[in-house]
C-alpha positions in Angstrom: 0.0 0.0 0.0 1.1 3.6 -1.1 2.2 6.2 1.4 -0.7 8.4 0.3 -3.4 5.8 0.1 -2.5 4.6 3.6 -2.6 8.6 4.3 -6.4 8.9 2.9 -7.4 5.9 5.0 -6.3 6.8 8.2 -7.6 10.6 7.3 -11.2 9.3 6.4 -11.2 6.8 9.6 -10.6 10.5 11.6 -13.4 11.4 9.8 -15.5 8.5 10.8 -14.3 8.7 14.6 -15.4 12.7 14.4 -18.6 11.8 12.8 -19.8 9.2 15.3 -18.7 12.0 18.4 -20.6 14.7 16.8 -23.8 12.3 16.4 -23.1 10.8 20.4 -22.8 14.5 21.7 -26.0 15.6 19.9 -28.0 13.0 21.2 -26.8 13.1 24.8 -26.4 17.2 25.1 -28.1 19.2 22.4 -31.5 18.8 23.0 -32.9 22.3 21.4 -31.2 21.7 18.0 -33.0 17.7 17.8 -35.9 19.1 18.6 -35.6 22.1 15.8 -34.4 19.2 13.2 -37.0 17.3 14.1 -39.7 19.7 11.4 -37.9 18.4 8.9 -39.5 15.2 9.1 -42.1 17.1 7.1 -39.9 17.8 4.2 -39.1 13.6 3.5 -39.6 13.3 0.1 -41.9 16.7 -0.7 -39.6 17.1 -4.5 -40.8 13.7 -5.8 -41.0 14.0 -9.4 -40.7 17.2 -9.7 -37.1 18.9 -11.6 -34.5 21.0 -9.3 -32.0 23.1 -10.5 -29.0 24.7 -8.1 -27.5 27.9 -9.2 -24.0 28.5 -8.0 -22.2 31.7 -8.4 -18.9 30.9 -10.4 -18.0 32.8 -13.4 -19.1 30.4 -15.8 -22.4 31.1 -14.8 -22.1 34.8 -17.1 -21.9 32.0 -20.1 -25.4 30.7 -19.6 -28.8 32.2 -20.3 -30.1 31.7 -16.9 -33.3 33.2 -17.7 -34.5 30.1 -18.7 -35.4 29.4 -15.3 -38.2 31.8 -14.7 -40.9 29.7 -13.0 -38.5 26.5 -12.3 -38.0 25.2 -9.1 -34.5 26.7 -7.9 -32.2 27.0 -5.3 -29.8 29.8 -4.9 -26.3 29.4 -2.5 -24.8 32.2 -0.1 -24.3 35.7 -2.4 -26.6 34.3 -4.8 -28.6 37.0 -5.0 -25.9 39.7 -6.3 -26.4 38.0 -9.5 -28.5 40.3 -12.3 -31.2 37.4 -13.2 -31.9 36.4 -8.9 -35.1 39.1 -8.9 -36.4 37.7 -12.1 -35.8 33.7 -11.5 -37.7 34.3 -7.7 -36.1 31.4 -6.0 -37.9 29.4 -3.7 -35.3 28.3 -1.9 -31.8 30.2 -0.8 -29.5 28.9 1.2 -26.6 30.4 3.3 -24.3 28.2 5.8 -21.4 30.0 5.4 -20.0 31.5 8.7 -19.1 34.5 7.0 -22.4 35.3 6.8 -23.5 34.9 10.7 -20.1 37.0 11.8 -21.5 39.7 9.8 -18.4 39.8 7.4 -20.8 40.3 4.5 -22.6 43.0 6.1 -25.6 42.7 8.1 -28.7 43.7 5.9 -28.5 40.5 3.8 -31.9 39.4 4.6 -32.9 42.7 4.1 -31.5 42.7 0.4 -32.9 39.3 -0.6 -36.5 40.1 0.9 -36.3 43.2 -1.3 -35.7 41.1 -4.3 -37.2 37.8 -3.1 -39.9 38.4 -0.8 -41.2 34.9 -0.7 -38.4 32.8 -0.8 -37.8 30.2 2.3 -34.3 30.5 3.6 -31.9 27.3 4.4 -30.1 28.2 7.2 -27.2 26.6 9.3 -28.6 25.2 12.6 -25.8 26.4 14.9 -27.0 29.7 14.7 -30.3 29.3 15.5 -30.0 30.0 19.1 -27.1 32.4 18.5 -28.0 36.2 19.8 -25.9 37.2 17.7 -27.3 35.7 14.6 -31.0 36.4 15.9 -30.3 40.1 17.1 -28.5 41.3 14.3 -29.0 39.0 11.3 -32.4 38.0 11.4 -33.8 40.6 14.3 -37.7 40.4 14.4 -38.2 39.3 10.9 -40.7 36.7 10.1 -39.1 34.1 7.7 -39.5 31.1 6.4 -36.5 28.8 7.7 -35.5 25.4 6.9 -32.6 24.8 9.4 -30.3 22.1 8.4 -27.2 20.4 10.1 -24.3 19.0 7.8 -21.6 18.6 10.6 -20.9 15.2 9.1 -18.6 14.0 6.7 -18.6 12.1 4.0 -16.1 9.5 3.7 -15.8 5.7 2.7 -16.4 4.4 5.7 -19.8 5.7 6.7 -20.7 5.5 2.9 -22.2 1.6 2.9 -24.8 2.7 5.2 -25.1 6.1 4.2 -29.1 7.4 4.3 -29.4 11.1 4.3 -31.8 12.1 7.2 -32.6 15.9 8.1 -34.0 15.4 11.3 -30.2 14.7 12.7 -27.0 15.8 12.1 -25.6 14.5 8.2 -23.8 15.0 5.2 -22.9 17.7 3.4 -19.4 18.8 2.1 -19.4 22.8 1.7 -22.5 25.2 0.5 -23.2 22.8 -2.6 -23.0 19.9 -0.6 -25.3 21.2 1.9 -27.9 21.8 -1.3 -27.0 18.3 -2.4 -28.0 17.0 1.0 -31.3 19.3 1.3 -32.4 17.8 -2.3 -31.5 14.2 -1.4 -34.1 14.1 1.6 -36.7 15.7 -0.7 -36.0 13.3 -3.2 -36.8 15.1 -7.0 -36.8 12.8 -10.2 -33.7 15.1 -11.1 -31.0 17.7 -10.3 -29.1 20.3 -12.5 -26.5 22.5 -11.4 -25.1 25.3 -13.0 -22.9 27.9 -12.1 -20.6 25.2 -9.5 -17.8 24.5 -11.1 -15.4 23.5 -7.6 -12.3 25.3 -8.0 -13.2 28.8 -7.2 -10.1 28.9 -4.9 -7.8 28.4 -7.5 -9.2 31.6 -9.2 -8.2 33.2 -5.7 -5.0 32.2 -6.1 -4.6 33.8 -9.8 -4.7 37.8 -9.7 -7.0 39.7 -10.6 -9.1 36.5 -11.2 -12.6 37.1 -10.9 -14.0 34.1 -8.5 -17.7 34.5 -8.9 -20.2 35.3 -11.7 -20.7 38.8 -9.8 -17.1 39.6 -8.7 -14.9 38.7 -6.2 -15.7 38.9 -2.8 -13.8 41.5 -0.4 -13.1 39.2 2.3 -10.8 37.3 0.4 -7.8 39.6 0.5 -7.4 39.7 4.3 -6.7 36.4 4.1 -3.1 35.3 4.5 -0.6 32.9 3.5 -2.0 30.2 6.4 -5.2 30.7 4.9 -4.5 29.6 1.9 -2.8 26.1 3.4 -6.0 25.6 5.7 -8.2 26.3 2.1 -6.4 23.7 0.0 -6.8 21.2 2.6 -10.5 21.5 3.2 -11.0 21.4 -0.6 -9.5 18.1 -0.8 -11.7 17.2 1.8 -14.8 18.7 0.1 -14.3 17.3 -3.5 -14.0 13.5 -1.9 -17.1 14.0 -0.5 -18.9 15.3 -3.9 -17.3 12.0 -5.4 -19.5 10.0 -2.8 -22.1 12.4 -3.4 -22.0 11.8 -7.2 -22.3 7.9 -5.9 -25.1 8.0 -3.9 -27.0 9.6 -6.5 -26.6 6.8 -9.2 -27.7 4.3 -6.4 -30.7 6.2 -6.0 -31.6 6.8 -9.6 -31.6 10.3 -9.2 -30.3 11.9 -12.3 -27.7 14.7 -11.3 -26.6 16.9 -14.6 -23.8 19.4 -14.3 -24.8 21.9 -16.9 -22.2 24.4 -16.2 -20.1 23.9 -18.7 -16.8 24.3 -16.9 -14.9 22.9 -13.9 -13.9 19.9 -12.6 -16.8 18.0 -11.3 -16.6 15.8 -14.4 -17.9 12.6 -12.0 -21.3 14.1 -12.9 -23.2 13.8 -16.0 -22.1 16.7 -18.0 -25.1 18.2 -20.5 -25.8 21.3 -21.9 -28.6 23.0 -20.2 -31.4 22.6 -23.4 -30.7 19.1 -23.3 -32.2 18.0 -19.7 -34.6 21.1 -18.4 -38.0 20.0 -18.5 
């Protein structure tokens, strides 16, 4: 056995250990967040043969005519909504997970911004901050929304991946933002899945200059981040693209068609189409 693939194994056995401590301590201690999950039960399989399509934000998005979505079910991911097209396509679903977004570090008056545009979209939110003041004094204050909290602690590695069932009402799977989505979908259950605008190596446009990394700039954030950052970044997107190779899995074995229609990237272990050939 190769240094490296003895490396992997004992990093996705870590990953394994982690996953069955994080479901332990939520059963034993965190009894507000089961009980929040548990609403989810009501979502089990709501998409069945219906046709969903996530819209990411990398530049490769500016190469499609997204308008083509008007009155098709989609979701939007984090900034989402800076995109030109996200008042006219009305998402019904938007989903943010990113940390950035609870520390305020894109500004506090998101929600405000995608009601504006959006006023009837349901929001897919990360379940740690639901009890956060922080996050419910200064992000979401006394709005009423519509919130489908999720919890994707887990991760997806070999191991776990035999007996891997995708359940919303407890701690699972996920693997980044579009993971996250993936997951959401999964536990809805649609006949089938496009995805544009994801094509997985938006941190390598970081690292060119002057690269813009998403279909409506870059973000500002990314240049106070230093050298370290960068390290800690290319290590988590190893981990992240392993898990979108079981994701890619675990859709053939349910027979859910997943087409990446974005037309760039490297998620290649999806079904690659252009977008006129699969939207219903």
């Amino acid at each position: 056995m190769s240094f490296w693939k003895s490396y992997f194994n004992l990093k996705y056995f870590f990953f394994y250990l982690i996953n069955f401590i994080i479901l332990t301590f939520h059963f034993l201690f965190e009894n507000k967040k089961r009980n929040l999950l548990k609403k989810n039960n009501q979502l089990s399989n709501i998409f069945r043969n219906q046709q969903w399509i996530i819209v990411g934000n990398s530049p490769a998005l500016k190469n499609l005519e997204i308008k083509k979505f008007i009155n098709k079910n989609t979701i939007f991911m984090n900034r989402g909504y800076l995109i030109d097209e996200y008042k006219l396509l009305q998402p019904k679903y938007h989903i943010i997970i990113d940390d950035k977004f609870y520390k305020g570090e894109w500004g506090t008056d998101i929600i405000d911004k995608i009601l504006e545009l959006n006023p009837n979209v349901t929001f897919i939110f990360n379940v740690k901050w639901a009890f956060n003041k922080k996050f419910t004094n200064e992000i979401i204050k006394n709005k009423e929304l519509k919130i489908v909290w999720i919890d994707n602690r887990l991760f997806l590695n070999k191991y776990n991946f035999k007996k891997f069932k995708i359940n919303l009402t407890t701690p699972t799977f996920g693997g980044a933002v579009f993971g996250a989505t993936l997951s959401f979908l999964a536990y809805t259950n649609p006949n089938s899945i496009l995805f544009v605008g994801v094509e997985a190596n938006g941190l390598c446009y970081e690292l060119i200059d002057n690269f813009e990394t998403h279909a409506y700039g870059s973000n500002p954030d990314n240049n106070k981040k230093k050298f370290q950052n960068y390290i800690e970044d290319l290590d988590q997107m190893s981990i992240t693209l392993n898990q979108y190779r079981f994701w890619s899995e675990y859709f053939k074995r349910k027979n859910i068609d997943v087409y990446n229609c974005t037309g760039a990237g490297i998620l290649k272990i999806f079904k690659q189409k252009k977008i006129e050939e699969v939207l219903n």
